[in-house]
CHARMM-style PDB file with segment names, atoms N, HN, CA, C and O in Angstrom:
ATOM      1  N   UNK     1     -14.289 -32.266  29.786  1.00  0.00      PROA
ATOM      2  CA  UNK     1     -14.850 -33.581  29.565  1.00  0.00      PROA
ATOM      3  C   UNK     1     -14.739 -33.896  28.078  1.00  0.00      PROA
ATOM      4  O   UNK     1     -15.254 -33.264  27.156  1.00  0.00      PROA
ATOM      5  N   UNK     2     -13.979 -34.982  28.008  1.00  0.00      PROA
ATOM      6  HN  UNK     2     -13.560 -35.496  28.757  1.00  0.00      PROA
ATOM      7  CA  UNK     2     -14.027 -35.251  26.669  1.00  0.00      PROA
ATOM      8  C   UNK     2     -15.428 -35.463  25.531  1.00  0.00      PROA
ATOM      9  O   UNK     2     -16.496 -35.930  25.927  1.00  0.00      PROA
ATOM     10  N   UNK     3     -15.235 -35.113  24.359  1.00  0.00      PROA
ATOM     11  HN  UNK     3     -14.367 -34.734  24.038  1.00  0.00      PROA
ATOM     12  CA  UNK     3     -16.568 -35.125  23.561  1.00  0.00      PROA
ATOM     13  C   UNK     3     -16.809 -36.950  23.385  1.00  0.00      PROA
ATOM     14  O   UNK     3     -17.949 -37.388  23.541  1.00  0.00      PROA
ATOM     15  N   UNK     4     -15.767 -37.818  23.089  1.00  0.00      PROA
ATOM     16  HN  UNK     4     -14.841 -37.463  22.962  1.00  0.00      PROA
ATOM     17  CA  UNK     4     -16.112 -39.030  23.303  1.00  0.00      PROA
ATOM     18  C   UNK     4     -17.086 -39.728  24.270  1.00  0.00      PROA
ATOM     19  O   UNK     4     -17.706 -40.658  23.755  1.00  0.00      PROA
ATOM     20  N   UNK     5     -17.344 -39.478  25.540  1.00  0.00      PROA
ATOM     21  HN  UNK     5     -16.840 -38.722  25.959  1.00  0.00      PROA
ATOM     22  CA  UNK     5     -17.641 -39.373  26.497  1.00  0.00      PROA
ATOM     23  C   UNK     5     -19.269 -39.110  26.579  1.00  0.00      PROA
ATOM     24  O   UNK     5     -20.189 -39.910  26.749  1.00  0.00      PROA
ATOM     25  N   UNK     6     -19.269 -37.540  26.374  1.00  0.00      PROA
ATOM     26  HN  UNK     6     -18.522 -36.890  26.235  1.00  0.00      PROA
ATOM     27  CA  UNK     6     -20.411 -37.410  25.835  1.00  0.00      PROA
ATOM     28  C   UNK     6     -21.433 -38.150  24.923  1.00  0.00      PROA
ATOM     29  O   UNK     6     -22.638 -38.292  25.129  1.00  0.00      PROA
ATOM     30  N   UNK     7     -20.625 -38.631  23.773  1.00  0.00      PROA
ATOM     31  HN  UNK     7     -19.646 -38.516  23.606  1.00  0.00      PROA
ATOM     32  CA  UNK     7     -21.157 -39.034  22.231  1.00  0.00      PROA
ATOM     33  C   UNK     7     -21.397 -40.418  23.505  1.00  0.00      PROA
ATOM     34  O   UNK     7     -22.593 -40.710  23.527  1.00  0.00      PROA
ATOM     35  N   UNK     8     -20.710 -41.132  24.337  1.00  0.00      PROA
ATOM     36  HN  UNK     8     -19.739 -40.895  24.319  1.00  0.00      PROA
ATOM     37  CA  UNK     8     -20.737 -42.525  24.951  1.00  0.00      PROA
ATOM     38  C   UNK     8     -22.296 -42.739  26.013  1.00  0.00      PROA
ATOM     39  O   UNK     8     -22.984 -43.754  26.119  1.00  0.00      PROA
ATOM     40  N   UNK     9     -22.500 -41.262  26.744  1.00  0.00      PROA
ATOM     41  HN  UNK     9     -21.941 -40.437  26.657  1.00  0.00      PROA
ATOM     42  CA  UNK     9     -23.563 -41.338  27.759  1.00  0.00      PROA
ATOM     43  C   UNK     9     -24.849 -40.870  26.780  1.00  0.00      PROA
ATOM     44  O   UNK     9     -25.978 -41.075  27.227  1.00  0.00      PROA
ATOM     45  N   UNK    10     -24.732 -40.361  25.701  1.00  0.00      PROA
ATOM     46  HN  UNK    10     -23.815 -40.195  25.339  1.00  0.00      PROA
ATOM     47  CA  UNK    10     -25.778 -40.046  24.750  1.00  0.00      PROA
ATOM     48  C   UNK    10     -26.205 -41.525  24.290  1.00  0.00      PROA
ATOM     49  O   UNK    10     -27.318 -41.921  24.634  1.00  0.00      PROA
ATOM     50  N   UNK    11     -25.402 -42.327  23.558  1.00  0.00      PROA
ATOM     51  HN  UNK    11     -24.497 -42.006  23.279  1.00  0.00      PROA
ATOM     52  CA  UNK    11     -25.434 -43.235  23.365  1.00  0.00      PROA
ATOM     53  C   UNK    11     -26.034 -44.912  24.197  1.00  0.00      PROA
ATOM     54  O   UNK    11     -26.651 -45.886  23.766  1.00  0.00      PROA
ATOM     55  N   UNK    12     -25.530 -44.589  25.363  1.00  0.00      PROA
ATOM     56  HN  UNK    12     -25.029 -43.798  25.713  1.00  0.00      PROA
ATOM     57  CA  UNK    12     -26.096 -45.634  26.303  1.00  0.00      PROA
ATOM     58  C   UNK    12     -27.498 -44.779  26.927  1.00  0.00      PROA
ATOM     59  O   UNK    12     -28.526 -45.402  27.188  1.00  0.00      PROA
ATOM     60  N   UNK    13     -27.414 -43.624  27.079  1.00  0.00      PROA
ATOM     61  HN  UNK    13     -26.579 -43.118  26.866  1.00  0.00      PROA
ATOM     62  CA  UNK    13     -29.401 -43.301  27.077  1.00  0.00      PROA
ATOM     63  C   UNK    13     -30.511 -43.783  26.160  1.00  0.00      PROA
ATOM     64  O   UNK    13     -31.552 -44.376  26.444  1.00  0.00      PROA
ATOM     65  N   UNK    14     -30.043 -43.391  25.015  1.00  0.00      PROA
ATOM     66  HN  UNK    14     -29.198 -42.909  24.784  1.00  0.00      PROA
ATOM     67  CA  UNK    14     -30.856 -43.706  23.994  1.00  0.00      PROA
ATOM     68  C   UNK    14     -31.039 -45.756  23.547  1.00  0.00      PROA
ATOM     69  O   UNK    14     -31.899 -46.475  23.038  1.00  0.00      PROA
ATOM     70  N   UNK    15     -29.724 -45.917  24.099  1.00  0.00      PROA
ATOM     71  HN  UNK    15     -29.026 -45.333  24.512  1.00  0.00      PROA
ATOM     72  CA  UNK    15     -29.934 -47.365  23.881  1.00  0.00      PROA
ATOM     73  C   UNK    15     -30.791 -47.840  25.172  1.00  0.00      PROA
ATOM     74  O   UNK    15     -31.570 -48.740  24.860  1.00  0.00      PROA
ATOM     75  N   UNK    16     -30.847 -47.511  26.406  1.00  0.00      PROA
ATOM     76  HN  UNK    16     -30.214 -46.779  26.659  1.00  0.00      PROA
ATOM     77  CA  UNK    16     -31.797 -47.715  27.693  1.00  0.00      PROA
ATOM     78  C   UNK    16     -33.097 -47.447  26.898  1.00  0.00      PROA
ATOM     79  O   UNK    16     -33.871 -48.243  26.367  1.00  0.00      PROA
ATOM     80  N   UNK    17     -33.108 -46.461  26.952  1.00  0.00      PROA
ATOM     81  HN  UNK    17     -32.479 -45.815  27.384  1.00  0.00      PROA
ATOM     82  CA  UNK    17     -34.430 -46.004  26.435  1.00  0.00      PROA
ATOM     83  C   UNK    17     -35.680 -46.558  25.053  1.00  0.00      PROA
ATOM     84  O   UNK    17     -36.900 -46.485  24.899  1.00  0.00      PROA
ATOM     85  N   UNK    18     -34.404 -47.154  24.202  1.00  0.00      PROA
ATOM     86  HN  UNK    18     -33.414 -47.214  24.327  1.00  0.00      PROA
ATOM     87  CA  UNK    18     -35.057 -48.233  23.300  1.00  0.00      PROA
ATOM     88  C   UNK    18     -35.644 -49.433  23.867  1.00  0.00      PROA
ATOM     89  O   UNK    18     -36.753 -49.941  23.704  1.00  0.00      PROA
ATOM     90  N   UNK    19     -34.557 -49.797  24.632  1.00  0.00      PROA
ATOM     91  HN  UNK    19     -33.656 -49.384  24.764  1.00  0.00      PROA
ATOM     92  CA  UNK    19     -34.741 -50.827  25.181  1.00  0.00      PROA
ATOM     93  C   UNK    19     -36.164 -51.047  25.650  1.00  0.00      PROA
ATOM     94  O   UNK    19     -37.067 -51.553  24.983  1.00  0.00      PROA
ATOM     95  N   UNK    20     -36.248 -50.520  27.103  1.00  0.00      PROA
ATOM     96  HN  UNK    20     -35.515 -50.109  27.645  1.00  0.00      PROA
ATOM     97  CA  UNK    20     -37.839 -49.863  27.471  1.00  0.00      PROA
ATOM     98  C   UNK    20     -38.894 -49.514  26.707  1.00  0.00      PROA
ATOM     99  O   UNK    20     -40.043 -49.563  27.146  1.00  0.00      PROA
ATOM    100  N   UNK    21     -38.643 -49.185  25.666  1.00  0.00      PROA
ATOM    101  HN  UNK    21     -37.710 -49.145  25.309  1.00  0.00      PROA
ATOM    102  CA  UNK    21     -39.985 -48.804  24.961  1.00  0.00      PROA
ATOM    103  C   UNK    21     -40.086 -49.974  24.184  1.00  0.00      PROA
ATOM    104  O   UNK    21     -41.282 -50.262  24.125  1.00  0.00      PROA
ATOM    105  N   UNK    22     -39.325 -50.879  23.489  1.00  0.00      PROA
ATOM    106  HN  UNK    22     -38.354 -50.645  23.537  1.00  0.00      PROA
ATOM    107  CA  UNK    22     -39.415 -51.975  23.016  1.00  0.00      PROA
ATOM    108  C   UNK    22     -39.627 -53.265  23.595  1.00  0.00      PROA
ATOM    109  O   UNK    22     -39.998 -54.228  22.924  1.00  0.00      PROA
ATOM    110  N   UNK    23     -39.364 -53.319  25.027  1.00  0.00      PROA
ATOM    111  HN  UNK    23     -39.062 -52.537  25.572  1.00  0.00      PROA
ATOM    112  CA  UNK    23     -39.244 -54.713  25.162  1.00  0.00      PROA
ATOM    113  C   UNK    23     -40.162 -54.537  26.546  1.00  0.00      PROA
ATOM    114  O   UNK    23     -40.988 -55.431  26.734  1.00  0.00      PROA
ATOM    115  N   UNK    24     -40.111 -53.781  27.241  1.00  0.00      PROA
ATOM    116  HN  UNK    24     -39.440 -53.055  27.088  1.00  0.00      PROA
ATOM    117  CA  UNK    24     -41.452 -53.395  28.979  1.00  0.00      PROA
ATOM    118  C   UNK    24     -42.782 -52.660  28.185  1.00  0.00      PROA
ATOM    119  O   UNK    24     -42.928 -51.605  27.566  1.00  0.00      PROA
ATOM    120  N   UNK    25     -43.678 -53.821  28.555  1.00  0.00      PROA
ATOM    121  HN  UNK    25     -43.560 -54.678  29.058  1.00  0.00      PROA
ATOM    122  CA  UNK    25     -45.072 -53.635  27.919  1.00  0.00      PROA
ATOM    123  C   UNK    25     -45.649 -52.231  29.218  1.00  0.00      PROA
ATOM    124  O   UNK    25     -45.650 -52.307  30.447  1.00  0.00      PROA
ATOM    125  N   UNK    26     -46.070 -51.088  28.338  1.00  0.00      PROA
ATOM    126  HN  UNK    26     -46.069 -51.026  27.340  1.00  0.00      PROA
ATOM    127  CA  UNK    26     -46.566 -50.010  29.085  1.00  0.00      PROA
ATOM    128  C   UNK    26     -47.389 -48.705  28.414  1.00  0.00      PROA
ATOM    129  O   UNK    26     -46.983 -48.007  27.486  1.00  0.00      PROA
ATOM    130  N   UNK    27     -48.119 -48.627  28.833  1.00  0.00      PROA
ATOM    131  HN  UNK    27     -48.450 -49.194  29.588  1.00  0.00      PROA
ATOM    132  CA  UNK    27     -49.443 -47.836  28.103  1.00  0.00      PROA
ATOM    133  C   UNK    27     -48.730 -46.842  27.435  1.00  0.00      PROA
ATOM    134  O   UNK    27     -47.706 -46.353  27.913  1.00  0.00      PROA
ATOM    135  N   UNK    28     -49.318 -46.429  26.097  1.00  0.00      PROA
ATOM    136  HN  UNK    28     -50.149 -46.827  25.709  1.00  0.00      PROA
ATOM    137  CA  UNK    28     -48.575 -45.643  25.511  1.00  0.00      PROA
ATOM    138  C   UNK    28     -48.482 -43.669  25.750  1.00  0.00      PROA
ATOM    139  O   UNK    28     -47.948 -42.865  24.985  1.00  0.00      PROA
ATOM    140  N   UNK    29     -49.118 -43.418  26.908  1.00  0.00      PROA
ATOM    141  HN  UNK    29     -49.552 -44.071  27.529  1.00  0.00      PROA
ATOM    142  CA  UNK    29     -49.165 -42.762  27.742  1.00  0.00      PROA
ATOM    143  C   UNK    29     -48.269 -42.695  28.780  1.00  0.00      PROA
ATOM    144  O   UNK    29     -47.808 -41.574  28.992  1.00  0.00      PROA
ATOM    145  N   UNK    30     -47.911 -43.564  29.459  1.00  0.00      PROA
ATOM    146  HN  UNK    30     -48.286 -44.475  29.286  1.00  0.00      PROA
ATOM    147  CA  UNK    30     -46.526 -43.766  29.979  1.00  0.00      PROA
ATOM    148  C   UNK    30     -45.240 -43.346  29.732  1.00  0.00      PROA
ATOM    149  O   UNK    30     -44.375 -42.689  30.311  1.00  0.00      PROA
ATOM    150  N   UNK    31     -45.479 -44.318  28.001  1.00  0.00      PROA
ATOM    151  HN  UNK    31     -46.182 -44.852  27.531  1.00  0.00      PROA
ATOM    152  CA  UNK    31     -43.924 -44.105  27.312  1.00  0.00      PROA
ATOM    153  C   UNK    31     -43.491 -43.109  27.033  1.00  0.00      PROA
ATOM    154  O   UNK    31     -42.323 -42.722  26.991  1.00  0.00      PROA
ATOM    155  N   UNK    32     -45.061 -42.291  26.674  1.00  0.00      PROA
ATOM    156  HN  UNK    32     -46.009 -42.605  26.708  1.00  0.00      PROA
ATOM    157  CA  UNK    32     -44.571 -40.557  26.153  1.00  0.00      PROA
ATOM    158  C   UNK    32     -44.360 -39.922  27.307  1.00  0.00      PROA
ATOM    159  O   UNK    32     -43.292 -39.313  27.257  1.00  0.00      PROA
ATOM    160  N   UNK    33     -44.971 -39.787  28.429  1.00  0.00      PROA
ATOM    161  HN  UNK    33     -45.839 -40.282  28.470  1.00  0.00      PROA
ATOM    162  CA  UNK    33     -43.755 -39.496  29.883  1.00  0.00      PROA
ATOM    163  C   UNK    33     -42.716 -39.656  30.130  1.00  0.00      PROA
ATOM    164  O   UNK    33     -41.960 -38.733  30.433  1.00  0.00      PROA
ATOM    165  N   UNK    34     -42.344 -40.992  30.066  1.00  0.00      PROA
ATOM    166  HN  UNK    34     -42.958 -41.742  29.820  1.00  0.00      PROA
ATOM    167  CA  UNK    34     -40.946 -41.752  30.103  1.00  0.00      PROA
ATOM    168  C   UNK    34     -40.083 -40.684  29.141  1.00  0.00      PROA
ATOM    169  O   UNK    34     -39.306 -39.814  29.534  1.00  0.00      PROA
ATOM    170  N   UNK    35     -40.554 -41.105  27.373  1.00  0.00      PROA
ATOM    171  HN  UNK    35     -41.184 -41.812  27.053  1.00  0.00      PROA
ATOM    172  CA  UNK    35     -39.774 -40.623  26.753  1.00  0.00      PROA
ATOM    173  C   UNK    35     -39.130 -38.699  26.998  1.00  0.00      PROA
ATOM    174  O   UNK    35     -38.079 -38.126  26.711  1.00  0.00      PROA
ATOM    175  N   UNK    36     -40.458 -38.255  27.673  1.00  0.00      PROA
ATOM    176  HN  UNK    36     -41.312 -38.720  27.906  1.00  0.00      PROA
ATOM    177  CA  UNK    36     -40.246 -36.907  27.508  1.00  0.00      PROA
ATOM    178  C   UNK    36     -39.763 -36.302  29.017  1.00  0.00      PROA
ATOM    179  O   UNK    36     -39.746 -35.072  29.056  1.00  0.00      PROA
ATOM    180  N   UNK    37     -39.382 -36.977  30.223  1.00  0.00      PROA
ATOM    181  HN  UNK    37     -39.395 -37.976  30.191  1.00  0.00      PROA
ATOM    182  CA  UNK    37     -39.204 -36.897  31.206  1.00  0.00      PROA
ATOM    183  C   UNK    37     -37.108 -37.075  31.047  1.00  0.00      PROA
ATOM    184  O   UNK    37     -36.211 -36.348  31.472  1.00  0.00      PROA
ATOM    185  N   UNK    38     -37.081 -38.269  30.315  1.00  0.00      PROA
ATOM    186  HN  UNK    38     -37.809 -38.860  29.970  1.00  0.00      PROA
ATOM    187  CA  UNK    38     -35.263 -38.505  29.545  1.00  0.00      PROA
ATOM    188  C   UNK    38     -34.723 -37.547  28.783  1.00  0.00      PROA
ATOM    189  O   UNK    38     -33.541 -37.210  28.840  1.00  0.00      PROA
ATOM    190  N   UNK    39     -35.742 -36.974  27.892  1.00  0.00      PROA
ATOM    191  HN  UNK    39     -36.703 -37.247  27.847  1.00  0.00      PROA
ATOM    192  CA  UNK    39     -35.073 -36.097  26.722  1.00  0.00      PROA
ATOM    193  C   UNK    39     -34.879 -34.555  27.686  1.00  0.00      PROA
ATOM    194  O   UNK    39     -33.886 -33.866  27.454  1.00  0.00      PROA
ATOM    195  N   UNK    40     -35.747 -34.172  28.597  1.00  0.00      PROA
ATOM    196  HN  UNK    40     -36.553 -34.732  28.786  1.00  0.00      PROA
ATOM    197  CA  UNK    40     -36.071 -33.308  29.315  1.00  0.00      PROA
ATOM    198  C   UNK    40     -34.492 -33.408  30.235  1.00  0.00      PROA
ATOM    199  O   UNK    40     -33.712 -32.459  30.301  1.00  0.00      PROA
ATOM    200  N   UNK    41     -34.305 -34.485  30.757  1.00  0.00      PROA
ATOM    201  HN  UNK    41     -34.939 -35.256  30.703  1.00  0.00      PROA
ATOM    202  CA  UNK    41     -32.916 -34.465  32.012  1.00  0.00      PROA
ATOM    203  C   UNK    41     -31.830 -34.629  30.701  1.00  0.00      PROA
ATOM    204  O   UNK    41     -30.734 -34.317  31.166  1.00  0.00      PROA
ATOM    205  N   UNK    42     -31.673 -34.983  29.277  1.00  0.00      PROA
ATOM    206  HN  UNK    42     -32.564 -35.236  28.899  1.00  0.00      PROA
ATOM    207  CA  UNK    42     -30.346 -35.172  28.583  1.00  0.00      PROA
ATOM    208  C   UNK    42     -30.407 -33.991  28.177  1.00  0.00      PROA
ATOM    209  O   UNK    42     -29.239 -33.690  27.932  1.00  0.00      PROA
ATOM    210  N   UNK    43     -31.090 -33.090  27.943  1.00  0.00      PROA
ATOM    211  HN  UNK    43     -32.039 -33.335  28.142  1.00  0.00      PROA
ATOM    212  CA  UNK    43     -31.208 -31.623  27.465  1.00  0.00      PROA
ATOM    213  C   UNK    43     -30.447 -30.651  28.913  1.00  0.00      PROA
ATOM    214  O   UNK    43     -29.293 -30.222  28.915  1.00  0.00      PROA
ATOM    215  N   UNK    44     -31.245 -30.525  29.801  1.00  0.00      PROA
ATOM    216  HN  UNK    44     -32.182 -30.874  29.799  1.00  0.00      PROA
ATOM    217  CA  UNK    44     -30.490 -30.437  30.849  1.00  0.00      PROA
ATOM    218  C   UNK    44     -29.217 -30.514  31.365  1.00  0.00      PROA
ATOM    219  O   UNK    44     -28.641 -29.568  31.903  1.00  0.00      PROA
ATOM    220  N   UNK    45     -28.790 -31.554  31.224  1.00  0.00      PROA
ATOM    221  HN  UNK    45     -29.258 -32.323  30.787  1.00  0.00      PROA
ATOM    222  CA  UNK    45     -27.474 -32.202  31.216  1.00  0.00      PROA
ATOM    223  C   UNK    45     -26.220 -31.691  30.581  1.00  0.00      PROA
ATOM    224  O   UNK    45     -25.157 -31.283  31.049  1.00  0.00      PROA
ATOM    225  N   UNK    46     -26.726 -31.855  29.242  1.00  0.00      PROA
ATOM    226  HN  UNK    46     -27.589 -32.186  28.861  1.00  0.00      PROA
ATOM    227  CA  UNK    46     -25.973 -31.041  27.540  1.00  0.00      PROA
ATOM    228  C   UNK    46     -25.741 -29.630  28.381  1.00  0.00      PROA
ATOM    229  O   UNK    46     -24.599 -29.451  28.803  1.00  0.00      PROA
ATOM    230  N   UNK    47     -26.720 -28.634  28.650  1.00  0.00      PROA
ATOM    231  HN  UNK    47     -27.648 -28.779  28.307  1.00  0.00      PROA
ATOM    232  CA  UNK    47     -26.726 -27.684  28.957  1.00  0.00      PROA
ATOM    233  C   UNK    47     -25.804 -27.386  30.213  1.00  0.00      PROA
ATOM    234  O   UNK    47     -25.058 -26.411  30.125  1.00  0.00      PROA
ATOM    235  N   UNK    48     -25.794 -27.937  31.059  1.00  0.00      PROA
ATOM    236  HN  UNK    48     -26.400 -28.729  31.131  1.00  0.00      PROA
ATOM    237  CA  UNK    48     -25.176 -27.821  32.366  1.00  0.00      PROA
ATOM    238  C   UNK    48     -23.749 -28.094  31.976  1.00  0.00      PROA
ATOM    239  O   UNK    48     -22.927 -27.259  32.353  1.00  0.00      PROA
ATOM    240  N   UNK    49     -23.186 -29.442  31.068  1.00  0.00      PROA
ATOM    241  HN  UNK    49     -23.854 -30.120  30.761  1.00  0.00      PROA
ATOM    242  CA  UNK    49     -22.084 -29.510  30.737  1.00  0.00      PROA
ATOM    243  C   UNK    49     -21.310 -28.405  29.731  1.00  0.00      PROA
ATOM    244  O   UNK    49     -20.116 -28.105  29.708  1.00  0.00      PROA
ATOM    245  N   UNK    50     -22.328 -27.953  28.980  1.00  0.00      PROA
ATOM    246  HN  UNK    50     -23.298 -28.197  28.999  1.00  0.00      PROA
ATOM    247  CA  UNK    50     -21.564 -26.579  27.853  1.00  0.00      PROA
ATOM    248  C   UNK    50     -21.335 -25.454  28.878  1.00  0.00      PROA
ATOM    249  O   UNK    50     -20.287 -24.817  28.768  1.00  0.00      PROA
ATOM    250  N   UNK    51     -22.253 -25.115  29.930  1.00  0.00      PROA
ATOM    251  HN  UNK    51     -23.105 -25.632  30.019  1.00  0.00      PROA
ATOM    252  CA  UNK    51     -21.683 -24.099  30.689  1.00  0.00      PROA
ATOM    253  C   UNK    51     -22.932 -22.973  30.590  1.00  0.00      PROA
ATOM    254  O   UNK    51     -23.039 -21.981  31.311  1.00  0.00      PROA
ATOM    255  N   UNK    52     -23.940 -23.420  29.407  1.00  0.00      PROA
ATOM    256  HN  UNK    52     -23.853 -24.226  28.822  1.00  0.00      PROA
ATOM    257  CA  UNK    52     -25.343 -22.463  29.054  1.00  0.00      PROA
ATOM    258  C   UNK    52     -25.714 -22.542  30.036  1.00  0.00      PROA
ATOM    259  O   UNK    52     -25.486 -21.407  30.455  1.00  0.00      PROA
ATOM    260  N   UNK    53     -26.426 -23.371  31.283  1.00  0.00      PROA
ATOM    261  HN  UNK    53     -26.611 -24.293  30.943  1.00  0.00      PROA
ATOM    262  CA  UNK    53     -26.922 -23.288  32.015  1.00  0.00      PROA
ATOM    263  C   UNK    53     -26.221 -23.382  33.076  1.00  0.00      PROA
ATOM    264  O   UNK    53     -25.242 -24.127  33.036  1.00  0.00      PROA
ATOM    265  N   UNK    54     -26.626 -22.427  34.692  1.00  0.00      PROA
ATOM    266  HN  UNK    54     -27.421 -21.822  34.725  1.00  0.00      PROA
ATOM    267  CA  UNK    54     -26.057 -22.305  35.996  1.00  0.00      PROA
ATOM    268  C   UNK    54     -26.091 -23.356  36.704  1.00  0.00      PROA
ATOM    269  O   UNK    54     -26.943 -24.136  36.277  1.00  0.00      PROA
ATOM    270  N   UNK    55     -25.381 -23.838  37.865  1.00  0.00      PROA
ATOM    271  HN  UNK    55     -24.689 -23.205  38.212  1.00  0.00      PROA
ATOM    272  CA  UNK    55     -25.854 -25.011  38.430  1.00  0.00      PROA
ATOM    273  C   UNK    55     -26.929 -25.071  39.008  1.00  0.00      PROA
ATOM    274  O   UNK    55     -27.104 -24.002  39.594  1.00  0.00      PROA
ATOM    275  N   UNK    56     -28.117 -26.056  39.226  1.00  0.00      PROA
ATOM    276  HN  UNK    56     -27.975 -26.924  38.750  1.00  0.00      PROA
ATOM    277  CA  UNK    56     -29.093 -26.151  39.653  1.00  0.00      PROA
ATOM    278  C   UNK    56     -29.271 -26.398  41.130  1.00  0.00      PROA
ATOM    279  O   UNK    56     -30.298 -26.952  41.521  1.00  0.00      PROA
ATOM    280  N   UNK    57     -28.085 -25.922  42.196  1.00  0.00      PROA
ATOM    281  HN  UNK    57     -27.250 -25.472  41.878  1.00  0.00      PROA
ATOM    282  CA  UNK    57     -28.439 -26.705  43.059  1.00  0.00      PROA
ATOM    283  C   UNK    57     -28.677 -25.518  44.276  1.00  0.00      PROA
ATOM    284  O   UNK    57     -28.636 -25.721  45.490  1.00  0.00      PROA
ATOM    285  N   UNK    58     -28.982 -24.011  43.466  1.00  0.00      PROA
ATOM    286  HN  UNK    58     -29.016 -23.847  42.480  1.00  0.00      PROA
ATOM    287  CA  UNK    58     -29.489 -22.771  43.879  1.00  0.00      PROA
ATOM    288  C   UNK    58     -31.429 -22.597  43.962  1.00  0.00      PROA
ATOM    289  O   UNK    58     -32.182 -21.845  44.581  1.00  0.00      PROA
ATOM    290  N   UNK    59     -31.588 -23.503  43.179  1.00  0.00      PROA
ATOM    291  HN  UNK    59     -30.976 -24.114  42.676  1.00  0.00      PROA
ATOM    292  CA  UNK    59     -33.208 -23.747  42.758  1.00  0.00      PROA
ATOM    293  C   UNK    59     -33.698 -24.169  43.937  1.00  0.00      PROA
ATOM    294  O   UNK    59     -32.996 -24.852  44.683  1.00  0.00      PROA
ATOM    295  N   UNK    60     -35.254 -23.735  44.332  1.00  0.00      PROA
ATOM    296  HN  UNK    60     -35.824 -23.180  43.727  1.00  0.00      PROA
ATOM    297  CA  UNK    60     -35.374 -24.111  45.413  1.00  0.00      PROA
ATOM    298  C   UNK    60     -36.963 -24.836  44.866  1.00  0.00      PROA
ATOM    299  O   UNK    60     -37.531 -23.951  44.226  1.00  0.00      PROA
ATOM    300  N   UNK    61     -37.449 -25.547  44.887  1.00  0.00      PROA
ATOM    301  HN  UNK    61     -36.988 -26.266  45.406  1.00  0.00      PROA
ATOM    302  CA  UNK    61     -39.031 -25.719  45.001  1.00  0.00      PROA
ATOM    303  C   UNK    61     -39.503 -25.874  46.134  1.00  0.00      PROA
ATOM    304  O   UNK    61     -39.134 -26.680  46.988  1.00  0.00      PROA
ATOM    305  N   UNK    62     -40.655 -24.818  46.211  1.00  0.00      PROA
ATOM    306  HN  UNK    62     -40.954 -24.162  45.518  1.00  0.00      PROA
ATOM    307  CA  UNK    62     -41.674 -24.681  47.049  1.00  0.00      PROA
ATOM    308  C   UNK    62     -40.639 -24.061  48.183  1.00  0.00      PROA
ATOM    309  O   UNK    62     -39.485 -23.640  48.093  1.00  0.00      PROA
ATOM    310  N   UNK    63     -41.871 -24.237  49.658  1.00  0.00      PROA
ATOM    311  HN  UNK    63     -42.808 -24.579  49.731  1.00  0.00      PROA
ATOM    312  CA  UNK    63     -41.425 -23.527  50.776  1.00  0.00      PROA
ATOM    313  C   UNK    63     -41.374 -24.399  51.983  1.00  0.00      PROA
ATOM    314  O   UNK    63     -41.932 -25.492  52.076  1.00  0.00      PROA
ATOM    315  N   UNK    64     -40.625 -23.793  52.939  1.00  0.00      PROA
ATOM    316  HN  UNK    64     -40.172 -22.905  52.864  1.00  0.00      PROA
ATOM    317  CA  UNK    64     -40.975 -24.519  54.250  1.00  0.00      PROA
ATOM    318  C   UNK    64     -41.124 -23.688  55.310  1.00  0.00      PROA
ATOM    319  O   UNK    64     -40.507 -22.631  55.436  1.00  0.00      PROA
ATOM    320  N   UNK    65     -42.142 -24.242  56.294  1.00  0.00      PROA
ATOM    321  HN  UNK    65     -42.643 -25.101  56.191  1.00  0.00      PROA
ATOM    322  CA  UNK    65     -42.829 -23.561  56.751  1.00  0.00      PROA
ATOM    323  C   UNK    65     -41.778 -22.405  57.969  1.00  0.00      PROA
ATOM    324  O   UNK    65     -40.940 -22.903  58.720  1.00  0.00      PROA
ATOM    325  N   UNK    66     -41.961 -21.404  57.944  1.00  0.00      PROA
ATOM    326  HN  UNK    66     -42.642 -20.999  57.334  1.00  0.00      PROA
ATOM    327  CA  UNK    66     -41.280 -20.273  59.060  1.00  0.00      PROA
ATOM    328  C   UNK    66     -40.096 -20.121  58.312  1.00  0.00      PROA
ATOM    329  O   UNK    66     -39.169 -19.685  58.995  1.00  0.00      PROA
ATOM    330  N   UNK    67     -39.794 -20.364  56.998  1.00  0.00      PROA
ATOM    331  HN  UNK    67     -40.546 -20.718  56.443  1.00  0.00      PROA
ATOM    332  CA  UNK    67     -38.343 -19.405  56.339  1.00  0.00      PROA
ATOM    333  C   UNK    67     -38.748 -18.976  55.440  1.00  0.00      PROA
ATOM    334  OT1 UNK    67     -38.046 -18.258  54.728  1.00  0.00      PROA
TER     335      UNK     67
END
């Protein structure tokens, strides 16, 4: 994947994300969710694309019932 690319979806997050915190009126309790719920999945992301982290789609949360 090109690094352009990257530098492009970094770029249009952070511009979403201004956006929202600047212009959608929302308790400032919210925003620090918001904000830390985005930085939390672009961290993620970074990681999954360098190859540091395994794919996630081995993760299981929680249980169901009789397995």
């Amino acid at each position: 994947m090109p690094l352009i690319y990257v530098a492009g979806v970094l770029i249009v997050v952070g511009v979403l994300l201004w956006l929202i915190n600047t212009y959608i009126p929302m308790d400032s309790k919210i925003k620090s969710i918001l904000n830390a719920v985005v930085v939390i999945a672009v961290v993620v992301y970074l990681l999954q694309l360098f190859g540091l982290l395994g794919t996630l789609e081995t993760i299981k949360v929680g249980r169901i019932a009789g397995t």
